[in-house]
N, C-alpha and C positions, 0 to 999 in steps of 0.2 A: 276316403271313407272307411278304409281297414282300420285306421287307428283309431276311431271313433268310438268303437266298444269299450277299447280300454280304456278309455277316459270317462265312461260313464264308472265302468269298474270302482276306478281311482276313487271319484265323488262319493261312489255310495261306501263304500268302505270309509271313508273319512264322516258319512252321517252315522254308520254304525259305531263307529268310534266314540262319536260327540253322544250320541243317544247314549252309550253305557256310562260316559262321565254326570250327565245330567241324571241316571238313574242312581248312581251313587250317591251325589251330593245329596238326592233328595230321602233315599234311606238313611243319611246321618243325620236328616235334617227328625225326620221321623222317631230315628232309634235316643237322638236326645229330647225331642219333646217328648218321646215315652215315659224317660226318665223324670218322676214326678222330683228327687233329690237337686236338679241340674234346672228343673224348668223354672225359669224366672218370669218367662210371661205370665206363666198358669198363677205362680205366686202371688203377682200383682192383679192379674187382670180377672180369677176365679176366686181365689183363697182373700183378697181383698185384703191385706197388711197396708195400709194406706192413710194417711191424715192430709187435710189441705187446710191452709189458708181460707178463710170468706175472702179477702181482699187481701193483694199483693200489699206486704209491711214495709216499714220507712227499714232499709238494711242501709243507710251509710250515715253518719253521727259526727258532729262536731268532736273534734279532738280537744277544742281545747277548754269542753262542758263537759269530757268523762264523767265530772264529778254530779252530774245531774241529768243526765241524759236518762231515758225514759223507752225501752223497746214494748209495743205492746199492740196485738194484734189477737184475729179471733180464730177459735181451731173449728176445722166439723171435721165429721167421719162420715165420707159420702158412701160409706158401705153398709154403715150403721151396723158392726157387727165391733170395732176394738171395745175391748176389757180396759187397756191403758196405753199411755204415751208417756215415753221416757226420753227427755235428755240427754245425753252426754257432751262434754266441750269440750271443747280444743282450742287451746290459744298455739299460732304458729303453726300451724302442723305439726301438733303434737308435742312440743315443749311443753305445757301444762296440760292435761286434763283433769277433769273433774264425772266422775262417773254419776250416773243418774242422780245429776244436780235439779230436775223435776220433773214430779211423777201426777199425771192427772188423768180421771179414771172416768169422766164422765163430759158431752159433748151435745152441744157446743160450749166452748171454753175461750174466754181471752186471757189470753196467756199477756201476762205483766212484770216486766220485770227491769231495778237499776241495773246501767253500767256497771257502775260502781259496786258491785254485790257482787256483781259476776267475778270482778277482777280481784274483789277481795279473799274470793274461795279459792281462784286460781294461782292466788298468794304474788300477782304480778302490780307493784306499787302504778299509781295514775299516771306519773311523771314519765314512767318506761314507756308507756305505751306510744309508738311512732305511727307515722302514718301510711305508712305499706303493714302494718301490722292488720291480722283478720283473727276474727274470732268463729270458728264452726260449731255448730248445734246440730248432731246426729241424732236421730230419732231409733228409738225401738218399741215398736207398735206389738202387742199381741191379741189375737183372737180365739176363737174356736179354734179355729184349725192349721192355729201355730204363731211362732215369734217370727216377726219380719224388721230387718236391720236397715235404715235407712241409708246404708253404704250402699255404692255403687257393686253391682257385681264383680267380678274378678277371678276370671277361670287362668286355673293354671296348664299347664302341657296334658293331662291326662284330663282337663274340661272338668274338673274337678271346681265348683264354687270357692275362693279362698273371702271374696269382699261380703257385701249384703246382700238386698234385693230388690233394691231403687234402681229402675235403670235411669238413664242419664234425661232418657226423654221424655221420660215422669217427672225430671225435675228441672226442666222447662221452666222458664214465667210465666206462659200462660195457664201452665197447671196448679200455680198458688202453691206450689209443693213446701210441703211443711218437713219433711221426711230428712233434708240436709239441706240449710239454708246457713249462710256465712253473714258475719256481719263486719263492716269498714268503715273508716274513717276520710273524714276529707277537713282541709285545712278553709277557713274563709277567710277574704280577704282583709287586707288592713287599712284604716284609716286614718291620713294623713295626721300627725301631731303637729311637725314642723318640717321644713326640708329647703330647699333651693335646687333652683335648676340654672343659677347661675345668669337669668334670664334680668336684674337689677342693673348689673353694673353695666356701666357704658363700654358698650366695645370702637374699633375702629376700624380700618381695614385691614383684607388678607394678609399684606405681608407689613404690616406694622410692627415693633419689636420693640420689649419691654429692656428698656437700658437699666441695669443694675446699679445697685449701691455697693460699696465698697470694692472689694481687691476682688479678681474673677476667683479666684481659689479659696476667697474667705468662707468659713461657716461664720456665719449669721442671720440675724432675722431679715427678709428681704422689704421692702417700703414702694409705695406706690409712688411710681413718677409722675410727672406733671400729667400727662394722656396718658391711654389706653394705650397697649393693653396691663390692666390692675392684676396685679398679685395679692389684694389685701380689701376685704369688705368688712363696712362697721351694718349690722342689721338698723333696718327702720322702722322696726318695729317687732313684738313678740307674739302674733298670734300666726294661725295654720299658713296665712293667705303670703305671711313676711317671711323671705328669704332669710335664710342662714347666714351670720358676718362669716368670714375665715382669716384665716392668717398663713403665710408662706413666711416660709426659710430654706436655704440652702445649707446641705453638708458637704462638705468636700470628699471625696469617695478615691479611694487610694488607687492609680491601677486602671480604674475605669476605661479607659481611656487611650488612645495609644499617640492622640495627637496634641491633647491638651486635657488642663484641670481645668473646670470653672468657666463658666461665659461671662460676657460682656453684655452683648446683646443677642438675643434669640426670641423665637417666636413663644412666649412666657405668659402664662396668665387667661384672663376669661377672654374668650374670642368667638367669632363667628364662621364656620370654617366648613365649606363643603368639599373637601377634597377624596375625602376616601370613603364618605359615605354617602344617602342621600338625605337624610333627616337624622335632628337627635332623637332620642328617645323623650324628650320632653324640652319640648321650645324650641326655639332656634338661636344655644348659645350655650358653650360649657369652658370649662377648665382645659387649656393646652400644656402641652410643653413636650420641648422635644431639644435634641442636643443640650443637655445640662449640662453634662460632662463632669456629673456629680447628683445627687440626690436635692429632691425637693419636696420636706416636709409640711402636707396644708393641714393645716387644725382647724376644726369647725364648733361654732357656738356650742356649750351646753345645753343640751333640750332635755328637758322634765316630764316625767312621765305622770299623765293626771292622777290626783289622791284615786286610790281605790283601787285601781289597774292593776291587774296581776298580770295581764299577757301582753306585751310589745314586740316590738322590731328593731330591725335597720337595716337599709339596703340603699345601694345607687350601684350605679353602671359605668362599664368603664371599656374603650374602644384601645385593643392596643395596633400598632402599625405593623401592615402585614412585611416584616423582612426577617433578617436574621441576627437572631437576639443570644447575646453573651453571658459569662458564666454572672455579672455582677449588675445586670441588666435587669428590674423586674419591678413587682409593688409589694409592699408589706401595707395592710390594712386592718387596723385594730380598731376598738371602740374602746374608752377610758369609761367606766360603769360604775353606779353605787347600786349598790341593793341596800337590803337592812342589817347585813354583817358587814358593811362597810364596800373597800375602794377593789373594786376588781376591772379586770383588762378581758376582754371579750373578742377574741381573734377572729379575722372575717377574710382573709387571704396571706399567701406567703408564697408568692410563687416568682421564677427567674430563669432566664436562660431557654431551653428545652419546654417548659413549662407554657413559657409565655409564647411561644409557638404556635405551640399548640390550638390556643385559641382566640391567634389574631385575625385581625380581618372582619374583627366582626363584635359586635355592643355585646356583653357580657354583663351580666347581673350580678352583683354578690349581696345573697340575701340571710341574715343571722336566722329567717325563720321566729316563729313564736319563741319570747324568750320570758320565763314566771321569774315573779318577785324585783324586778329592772326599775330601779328611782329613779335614773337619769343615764345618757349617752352623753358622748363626747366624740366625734369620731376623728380617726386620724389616719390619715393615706399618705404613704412615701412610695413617693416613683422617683425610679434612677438610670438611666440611661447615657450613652457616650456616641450615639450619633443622630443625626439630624430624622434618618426613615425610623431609629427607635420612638415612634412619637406615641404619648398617652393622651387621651380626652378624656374626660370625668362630665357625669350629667347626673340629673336625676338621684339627689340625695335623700334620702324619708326616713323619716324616724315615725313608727307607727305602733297603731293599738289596736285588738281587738273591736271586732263592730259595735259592742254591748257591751 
């Protein structure tokens, strides 16, 4: 029972303690809201520098309608005391601005205005603009009783204001905040022109093997043997629902190889094959091959891009075999193109070795993205490999257009 006082001691000296820290914090907390220069709540929430939204606006815009795209929504002033509201922009974080690009003095206001205006003052052409790109609209509101920046605050080591006087919680969605509002893009999807999934031709069984023409080390064009599995489709037709023909060839690849050039027979051509994965990405049936011991060129149909279309694609997917892959090991995949200046090559992968490693084991997409002014594809995928686990599947080829 002796030691018991001192431990009371102990406690209450440790509540004296915390008492003089909580009396501190709350004198700083005081001595800055005194500060009418520093007080950002007083700013917003008595001094009233504030514009909203009636209704939260459309902020994300087709990319590839820049050129008509339409932002436009209504202003009020729930303080009913701003003189005006100014704009300022910013493309990127600041790579362009444009200072009070508009100025409106009277409320309620629907504010109306093209993409294309904007991006024309910002001196940034249609075509730049990508799809992680943003566009900011800073507000400067003034009243009676002063100019209010719709920057975020920003105190620096002396608590000194460097930013605005929008705090971040004023610019909420639910507060319609009109004060700093960004605007973005999103890509929509594409609609099928032509394509194949490889899903026509007759396949046969797992380990059936496409027996070659000529010498194993020849380059030449390869020919469909009597069965399955085909290296070679004629199309049946030219509309969305008709598969793509293609054509295979063999190059003889110098080196490749440490056991041999050129096969005889291997597992070659369209098949049906669930080994290393559980589904294709479209049907149940794609392009194989694996031990070339050389490169194997497939050419696919011409597909034309409807009159009128400025925006298309191309993409399909491609599974490489999870091992270890060499310096001469890999896929080159291009697209042979017309526009209206004529015959251009449209590059869609180049990768080998280290590369293809990297992301095997797994269905991989290579997509060109929206691509303006495109008459026609062609596409063309070379895989080359020199062992049997270097294996490639090919599925799901599309040649696509905008929705509209």
């Amino acid at each position: 029972m002796g030691y018991q006082p001192r431990r009371v001691h102990k406690i209450t000296r440790k509540l004296v303690n915390m008492y003089r820290k909580v009396l501190w914090i709350v004198a700083l907390v005081l001595a800055l809201s005194c500060d009418n220069e520093n007080n950002t709540l007083e700013d917003i929430a008595f001094k009233g520098g504030y514009i909203t939204f009636v209704e939260a606006p459309n902020l994300s815009f087709n990319i590839l309608k820049v050129d008509s795209e339409v932002f436009t929504a209504t202003l009020q002033d729930p303080n009913q005391n701003a003189s005006s509201y100014t704009l300022d922009v910013l493309y990127k974080d600041g790579e362009a601005v444009i200072e009070d690009y508009i100025e409106i003095s009277s409320f309620p206001y629907t504010l109306t205005f093209d993409l294309s205006d904007v991006l024309e003052a910002l001196q940034v052409e249609e075509t730049e603009v990508e799809l992680t790109d943003r566009i900011t609209f800073v507000a400067t509101v003034v009243t009676p009783t002063g100019t209010f920046n719709g920057r975020s605050p920003d105190f620096d080591f002396n608590y000194i204001n460097q930013g605005g006087q929008t705090t971040d919680r004023l610019k909420q969605s639910e507060h319609n905040n009109a004060m700093e509002f960004t605007i973005g893009f999103y890509q929509p999807p594409g609609v099928k022109i032509r394509g194949t999934s490889f899903e026509e031709p007759a396949v046969a069984g797992d380990e059936d093997v496409y027996n070659r023409n000529g010498t194993n080390d020849e380059t030449l064009d390869l020919i469909n043997g009597p069965s399955p599995p085909y290296v070679d489709y004629v199309a049946q037709g030219s509309g969305p629902d008709n598969e793509l023909g293609f054509d295979t060839e063999y190059l003889a690849i110098p080196n490749i190889s440490t056991s041999s050039l050129g096969f005889s027979e291997e597992r070659i051509g369209v098949m049906s094959l669930f080994e290393d994965y559980e589904q294709y990405p479209d049907g149940v049936q794609g392009f194989h091959s694996e031990d070339a011991d050389g490169a194997l060129r497939i050419t696919f149909d011409t597909v034309h891009v409807p009159e009128g279309q400025n925006n298309s694609g191309i993409s399909f997917e491609v599974f490489f075999g999870d091992t270890s892959w060499e310096d001469l090991d890999g896929i080159h995949a291009y697209a042979n193109i017309t526009t209206d200046n004529g015959d251009e090559v449209l590059e869609l992968i180049n990768i080998y070795n280290d590369d293809v490693e990297a992301v095997a084991g797994q269905w991989m997409e290579v997509n060109s993205g929206f691509q303006k002014g495109i008459r026609s594809y062609q596409l063309v995928v070379q895989i080359q490999s020199g062992a049997t686990a270097e294996s490639f599947d090919l599925d799901n080829i599309i040649v696509y257009e905008a929705e509209d």
